[in-house]
C-alpha positions as CSV (number, residue, x, y, z in Angstrom):
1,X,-12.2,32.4,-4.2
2,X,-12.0,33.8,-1.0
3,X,-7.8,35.2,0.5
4,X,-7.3,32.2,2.9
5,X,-8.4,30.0,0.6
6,X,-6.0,31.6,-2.2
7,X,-3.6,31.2,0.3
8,X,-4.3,27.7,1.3
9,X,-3.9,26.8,-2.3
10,X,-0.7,28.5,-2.9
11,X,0.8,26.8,0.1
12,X,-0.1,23.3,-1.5
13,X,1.4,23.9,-4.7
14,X,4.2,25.6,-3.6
15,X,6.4,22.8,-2.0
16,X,6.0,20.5,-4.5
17,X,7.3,23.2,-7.4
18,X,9.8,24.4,-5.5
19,X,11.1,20.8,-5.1
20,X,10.9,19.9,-8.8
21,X,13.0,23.3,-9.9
22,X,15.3,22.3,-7.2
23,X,15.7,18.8,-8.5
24,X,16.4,20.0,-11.8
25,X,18.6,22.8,-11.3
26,X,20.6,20.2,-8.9
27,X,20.7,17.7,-11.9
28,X,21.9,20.0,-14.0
29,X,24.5,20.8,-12.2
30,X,25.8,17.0,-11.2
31,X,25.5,16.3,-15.7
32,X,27.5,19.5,-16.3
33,X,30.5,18.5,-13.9
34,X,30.1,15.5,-15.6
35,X,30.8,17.4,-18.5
36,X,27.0,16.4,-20.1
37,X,24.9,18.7,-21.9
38,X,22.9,20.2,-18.9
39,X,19.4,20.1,-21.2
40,X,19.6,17.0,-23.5
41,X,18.7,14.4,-21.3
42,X,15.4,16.2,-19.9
43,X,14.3,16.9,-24.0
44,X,14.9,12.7,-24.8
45,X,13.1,11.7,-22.2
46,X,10.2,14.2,-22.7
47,X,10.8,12.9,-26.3
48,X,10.1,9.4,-25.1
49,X,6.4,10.5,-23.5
50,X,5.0,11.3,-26.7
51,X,5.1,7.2,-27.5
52,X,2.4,5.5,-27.2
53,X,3.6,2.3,-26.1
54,X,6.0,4.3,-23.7
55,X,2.9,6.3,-22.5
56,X,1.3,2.3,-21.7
57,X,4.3,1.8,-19.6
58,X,3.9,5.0,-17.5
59,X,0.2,4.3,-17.0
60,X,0.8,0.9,-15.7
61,X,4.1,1.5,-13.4
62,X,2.1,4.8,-12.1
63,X,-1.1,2.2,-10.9
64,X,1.4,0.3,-8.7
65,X,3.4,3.6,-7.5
66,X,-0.1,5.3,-6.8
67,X,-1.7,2.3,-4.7
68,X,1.5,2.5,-2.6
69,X,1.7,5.9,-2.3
70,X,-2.0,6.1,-0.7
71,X,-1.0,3.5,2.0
72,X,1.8,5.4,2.6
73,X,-0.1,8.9,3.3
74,X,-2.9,6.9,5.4
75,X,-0.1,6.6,7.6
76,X,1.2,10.2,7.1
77,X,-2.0,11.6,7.5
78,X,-2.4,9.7,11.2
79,X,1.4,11.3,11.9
80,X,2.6,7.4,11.5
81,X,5.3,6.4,9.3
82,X,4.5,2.8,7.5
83,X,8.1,2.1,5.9
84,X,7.3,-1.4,5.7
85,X,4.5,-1.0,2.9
86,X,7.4,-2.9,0.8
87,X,6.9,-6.1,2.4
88,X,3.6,-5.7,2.9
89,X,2.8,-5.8,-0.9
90,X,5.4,-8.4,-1.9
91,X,4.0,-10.8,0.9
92,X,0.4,-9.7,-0.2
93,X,1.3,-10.6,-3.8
94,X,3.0,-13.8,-3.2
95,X,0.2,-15.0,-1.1
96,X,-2.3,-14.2,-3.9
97,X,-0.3,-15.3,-6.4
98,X,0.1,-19.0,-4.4
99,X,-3.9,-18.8,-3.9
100,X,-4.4,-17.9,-7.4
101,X,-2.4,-21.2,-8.3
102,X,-4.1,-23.5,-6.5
103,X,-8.0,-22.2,-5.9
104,X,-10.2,-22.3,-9.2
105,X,-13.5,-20.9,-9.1
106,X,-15.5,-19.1,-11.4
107,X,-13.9,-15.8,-12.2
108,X,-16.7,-13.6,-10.4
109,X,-15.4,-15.3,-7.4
110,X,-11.8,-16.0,-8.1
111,X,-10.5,-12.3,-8.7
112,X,-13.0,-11.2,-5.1
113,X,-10.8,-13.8,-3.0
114,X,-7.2,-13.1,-4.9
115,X,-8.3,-9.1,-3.6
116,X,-9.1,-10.2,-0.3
117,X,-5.8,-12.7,0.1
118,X,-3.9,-9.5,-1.1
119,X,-5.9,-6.7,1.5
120,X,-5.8,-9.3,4.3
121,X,-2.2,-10.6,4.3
122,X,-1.2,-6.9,4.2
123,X,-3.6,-6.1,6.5
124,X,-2.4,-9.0,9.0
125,X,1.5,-8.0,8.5
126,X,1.2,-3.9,9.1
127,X,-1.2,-4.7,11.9
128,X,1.9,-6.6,14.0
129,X,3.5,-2.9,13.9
130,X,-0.2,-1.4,15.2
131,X,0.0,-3.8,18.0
132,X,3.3,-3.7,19.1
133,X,3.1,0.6,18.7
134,X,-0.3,0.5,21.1
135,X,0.8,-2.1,23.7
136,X,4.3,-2.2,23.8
137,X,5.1,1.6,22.5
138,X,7.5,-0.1,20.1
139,X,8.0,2.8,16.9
140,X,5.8,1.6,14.1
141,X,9.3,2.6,12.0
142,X,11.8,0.1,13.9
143,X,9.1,-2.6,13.7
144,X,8.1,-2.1,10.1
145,X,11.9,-2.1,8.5
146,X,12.2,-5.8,10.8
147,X,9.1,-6.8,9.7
148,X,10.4,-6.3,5.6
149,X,13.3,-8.1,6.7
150,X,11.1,-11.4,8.0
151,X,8.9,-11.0,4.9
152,X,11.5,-11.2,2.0
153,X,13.0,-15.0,4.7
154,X,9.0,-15.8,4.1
155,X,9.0,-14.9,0.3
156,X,12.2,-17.1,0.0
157,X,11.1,-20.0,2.1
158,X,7.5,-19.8,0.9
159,X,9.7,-20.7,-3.0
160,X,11.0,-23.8,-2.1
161,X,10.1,-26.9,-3.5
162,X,8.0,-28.7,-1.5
163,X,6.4,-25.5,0.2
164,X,4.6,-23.7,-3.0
165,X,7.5,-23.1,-4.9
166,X,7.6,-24.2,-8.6
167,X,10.9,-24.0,-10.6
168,X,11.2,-22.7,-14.1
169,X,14.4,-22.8,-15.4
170,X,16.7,-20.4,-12.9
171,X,13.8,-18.5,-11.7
172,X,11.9,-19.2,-8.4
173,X,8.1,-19.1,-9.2
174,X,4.1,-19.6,-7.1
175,X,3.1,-21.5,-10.5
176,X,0.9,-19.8,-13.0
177,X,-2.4,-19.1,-11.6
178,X,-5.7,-20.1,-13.2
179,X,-6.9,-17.7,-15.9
180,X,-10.2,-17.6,-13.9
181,X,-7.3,-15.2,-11.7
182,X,-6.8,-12.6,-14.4
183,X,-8.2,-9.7,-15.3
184,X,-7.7,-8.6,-18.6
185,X,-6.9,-5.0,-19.3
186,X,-7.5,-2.3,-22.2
187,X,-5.9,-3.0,-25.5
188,X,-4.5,-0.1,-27.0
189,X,-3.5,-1.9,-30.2
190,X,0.6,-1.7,-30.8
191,X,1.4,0.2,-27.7
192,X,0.2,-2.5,-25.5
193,X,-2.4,-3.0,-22.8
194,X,-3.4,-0.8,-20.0
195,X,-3.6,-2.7,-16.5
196,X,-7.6,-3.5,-16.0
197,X,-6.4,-3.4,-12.3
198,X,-5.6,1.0,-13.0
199,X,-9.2,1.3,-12.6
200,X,-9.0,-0.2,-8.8
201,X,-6.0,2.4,-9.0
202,X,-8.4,5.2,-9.5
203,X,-11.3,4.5,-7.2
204,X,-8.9,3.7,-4.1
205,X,-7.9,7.5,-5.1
206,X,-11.7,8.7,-4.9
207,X,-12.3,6.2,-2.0
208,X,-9.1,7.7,0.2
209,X,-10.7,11.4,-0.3
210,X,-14.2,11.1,0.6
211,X,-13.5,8.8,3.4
212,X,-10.8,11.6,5.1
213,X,-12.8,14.8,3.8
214,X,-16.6,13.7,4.1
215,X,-16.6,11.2,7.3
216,X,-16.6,11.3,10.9
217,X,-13.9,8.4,10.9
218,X,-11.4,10.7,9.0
219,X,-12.3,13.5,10.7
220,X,-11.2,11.6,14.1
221,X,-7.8,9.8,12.1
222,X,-6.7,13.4,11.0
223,X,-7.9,14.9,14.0
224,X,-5.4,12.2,16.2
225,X,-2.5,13.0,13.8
226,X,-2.5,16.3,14.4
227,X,-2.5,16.2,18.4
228,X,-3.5,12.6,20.6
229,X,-4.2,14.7,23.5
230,X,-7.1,17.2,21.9
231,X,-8.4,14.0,19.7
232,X,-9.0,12.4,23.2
233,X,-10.4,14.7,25.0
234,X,-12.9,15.1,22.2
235,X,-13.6,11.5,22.9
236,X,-11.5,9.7,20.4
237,X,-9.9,6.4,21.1
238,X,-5.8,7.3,19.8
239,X,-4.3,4.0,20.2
240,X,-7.6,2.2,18.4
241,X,-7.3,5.0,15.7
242,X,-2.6,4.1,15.1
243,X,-4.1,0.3,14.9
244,X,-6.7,1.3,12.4
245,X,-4.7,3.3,10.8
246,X,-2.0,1.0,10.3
247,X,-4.7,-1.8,9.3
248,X,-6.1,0.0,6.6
249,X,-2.4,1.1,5.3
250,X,-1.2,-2.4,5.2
251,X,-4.4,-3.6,3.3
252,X,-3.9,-0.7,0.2
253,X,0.1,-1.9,0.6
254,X,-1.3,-5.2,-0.1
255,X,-2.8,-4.2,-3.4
256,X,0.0,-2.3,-4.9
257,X,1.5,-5.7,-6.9
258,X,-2.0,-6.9,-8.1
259,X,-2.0,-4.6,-11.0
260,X,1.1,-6.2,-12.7
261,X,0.5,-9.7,-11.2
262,X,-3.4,-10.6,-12.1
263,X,-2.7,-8.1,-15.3
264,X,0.5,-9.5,-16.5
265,X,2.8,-11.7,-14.9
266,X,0.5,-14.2,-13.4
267,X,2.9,-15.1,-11.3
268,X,5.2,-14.5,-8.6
269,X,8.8,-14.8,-9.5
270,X,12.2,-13.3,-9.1
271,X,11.4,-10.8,-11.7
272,X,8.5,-9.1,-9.9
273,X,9.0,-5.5,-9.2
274,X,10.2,-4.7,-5.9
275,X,10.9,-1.5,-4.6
276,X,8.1,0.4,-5.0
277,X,7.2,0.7,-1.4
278,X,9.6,2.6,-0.4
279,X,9.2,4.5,-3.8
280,X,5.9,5.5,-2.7
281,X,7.1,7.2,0.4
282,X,8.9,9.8,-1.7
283,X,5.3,9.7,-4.1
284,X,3.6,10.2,-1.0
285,X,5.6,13.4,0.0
286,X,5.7,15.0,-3.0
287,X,2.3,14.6,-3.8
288,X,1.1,16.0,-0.5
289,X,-1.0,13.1,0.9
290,X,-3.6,14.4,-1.6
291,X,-5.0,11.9,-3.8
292,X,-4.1,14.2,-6.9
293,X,-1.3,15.4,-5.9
294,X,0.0,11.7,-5.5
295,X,-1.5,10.9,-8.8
296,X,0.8,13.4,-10.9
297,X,4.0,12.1,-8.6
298,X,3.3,8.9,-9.6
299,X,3.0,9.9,-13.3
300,X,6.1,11.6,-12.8
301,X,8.2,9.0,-11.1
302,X,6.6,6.5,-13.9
303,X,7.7,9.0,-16.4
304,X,11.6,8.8,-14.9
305,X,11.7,5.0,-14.8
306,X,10.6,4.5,-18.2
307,X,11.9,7.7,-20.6
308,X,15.3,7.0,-19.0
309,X,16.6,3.8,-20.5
310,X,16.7,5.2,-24.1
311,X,19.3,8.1,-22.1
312,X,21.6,4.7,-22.5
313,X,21.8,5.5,-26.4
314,X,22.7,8.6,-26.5
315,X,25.9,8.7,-24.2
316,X,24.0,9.5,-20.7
317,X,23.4,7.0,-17.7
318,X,19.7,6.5,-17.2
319,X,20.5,6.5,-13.3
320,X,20.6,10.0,-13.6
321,X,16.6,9.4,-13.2
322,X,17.6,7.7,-10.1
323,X,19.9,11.0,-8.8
324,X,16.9,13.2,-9.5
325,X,14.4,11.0,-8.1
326,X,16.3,11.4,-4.5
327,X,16.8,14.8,-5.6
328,X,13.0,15.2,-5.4
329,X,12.5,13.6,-2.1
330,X,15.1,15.7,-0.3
331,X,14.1,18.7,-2.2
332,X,10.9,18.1,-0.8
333,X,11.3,17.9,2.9
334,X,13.6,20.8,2.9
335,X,10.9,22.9,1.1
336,X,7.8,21.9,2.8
337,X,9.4,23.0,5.9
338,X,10.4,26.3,4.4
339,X,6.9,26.7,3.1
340,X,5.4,25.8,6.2
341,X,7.5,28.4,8.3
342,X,6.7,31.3,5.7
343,X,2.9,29.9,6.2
344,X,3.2,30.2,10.0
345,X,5.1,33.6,9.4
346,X,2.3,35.6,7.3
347,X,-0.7,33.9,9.5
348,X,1.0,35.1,12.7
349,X,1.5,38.6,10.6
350,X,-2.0,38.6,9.5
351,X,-3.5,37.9,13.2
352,X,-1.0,40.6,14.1
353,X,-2.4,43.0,12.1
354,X,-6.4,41.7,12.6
355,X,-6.0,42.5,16.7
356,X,-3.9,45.6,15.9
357,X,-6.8,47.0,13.7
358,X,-9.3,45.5,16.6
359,X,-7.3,47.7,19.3
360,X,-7.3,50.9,17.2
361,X,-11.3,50.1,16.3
362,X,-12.4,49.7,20.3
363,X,-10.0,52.9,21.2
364,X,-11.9,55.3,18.9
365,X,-15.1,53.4,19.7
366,X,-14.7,54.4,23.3
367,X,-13.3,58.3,22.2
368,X,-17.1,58.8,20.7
369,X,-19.0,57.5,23.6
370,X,-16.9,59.7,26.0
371,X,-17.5,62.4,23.8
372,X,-21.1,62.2,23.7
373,X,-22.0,61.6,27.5
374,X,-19.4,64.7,28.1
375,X,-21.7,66.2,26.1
376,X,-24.9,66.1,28.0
């Protein structure tokens, strides 16, 4: 492995370690003011991983944190902050959910069209924030926190009654949705069943890389994140690429509920997860906008969300998953920065040192011919 690119690699893994220890060594300190053995908590929970049915949960929870964290770095990696992937998803779920009640067609068609309800309703509601950014210059962020607030009023007028709503009991459902809908998963005997919908989970991962590393179309998106002005003058559209951009992030927000709901809930209700939108911006970070990276934050962050009840038992709060969690995402920003001015530091040092070496190379250079034509 060549220097730069041992140096490249360091840089990557550097942030997100440096984050984690921080995270710790900051929840350590907040459980022993709290007078709380410092080390317990951190040895149950690990205690809890080695379960298999707890090890079903964190596959599962990680599918839905992973899909959002992916739409969430299409928009980092365009320099565009998508904050709204949470309504995006629940509105792409409800709508699925609500076509999954009332279409039935053969399963090799039904599961197609609940995918495409899902990828274009999200699609649809993250391209109002492209539209207003590259017409109106209105911040994708402003329009994107509005828009969550208009989709959770849709969500609730979309359960009434005599819209699509169907009561059961005190909860607010779509209605179940044909079986021709759901897509079974992998039974792992006692410890449950894996999501079938974790192997979308997976491919979206491959799909994100390849189409950023090994095409001219992420070449150009990365290439207008960086800087709008060189990305133009190389011939590169920057307003088409923010609306594609934020297209293609709402559609991957609008598949981050279909794990749990065509795997297991078949339905949406007041009990379906929300949240993990904005979860997936802190995934998103941590994990570096790398598909790998993203993978073991989501692991992680499904880790903390389902070791930490059994805290509950033993005399400590499960929320102090909750105080590391923002732990991590601050932690984060404040060493990616650090990391990225030490980067800046030693390649400014090493070009420095490369021109110094240059100078000292062309001045004895010249010494040797002046030497030889005094000479003859």
């Amino acid at each position: 492995m060549k220097k730069f690119d041992k140096e490249r690699l360091l840089l990557a893994v550097a942030g997100p370690v440096i984050a984690l220890v921080v995270a710790v060594a900051l929840t350590s300190v907040v459980l022993i003011a709290s007078g709380k053995n410092p080390f317990e908590p951190y040895s149950i929970m690990f205690e809890q991983a080695t379960f298999s049915d707890i090890q079903v949960l964190i596959i599962n929870q990680a599918s839905l944190y992973y899909i959002a964290a992916l739409a969430v770095a299409i928009g980092f990696r365009m320099n565009l902050f998508n904050i709204g992937v949470d309504g995006q998803y629940q509105l792409a779920a409800m709508m699925a959910a609500v076509v999954g009640a009332h279409a039935s067609l053969p399963a090799v068609l039904q599961v197609p069209l609940l995918l495409l309800t899902a990828v274009l309703t999200g699609a649809f509601w993250s391209g109002i924030a492209g539209v207003l950014k590259v017409t109106r210059g209105v911040s994708e962020v402003v329009a994107t926190i509005m828009l969550n607030a208009i989709a959770t009023s849709l969500i609730a007028y979309f359960w009434l009654p005599n819209v699509f709503g169907v009561k059961v009991g005190n909860n607010n459902t779509t209605g179940e949705m044909h079986e021709s809908g759901w897509i079974p998963g992998f039974d792992m005997g006692d410890a449950g069943e894996i999501y079938g919908l974790v192997v979308l989970a997976a491919l979206l991962g491959i799909g994100y890389w390849v189409v950023l590393n090994r095409t001219r179309f992420g070449f150009d998106l990365r290439a207008s994140g960086a800087s709008e002005t060189a990305a133009a003058a190389s011939g590169v559209n920057p307003k088409r690429m923010v609306l594609t951009a934020m297209l293609i992030s709402g559609g991957l927000a609008g598949l981050a509920g279909l794990p749990i709901l065509l795997g297991d809930s078949h339905t949406y209700s007041l009990n379906f997860p929300t949240g993990i939108g904005f979860l997936g911006i802190g995934i998103a970070l941590l994990g570096r906008n790398n598909p790998t990276g993203i993978a073991f934050a989501a692991l992680l962050w499904a880790w903390l969300d389902k070791a930490s009840p059994e805290l509950d038992f033993h005399g400590y709060d499960k929320e102090i998953a909750v105080i590391m969690q923002g732990l991590i995402v601050i932690a984060v920003v404040v060493s990616y920065e650090a990391v990225r001015e030490w980067g800046l530091r030693r390649q400014q040092r090493r070009v420095g040192a490369e021109l110094a070496a240059g100078h000292v190379l062309g001045a004895t250079s010249d010494n040797s011919i002046q030497k030889e034509v005094a000479g003859r």
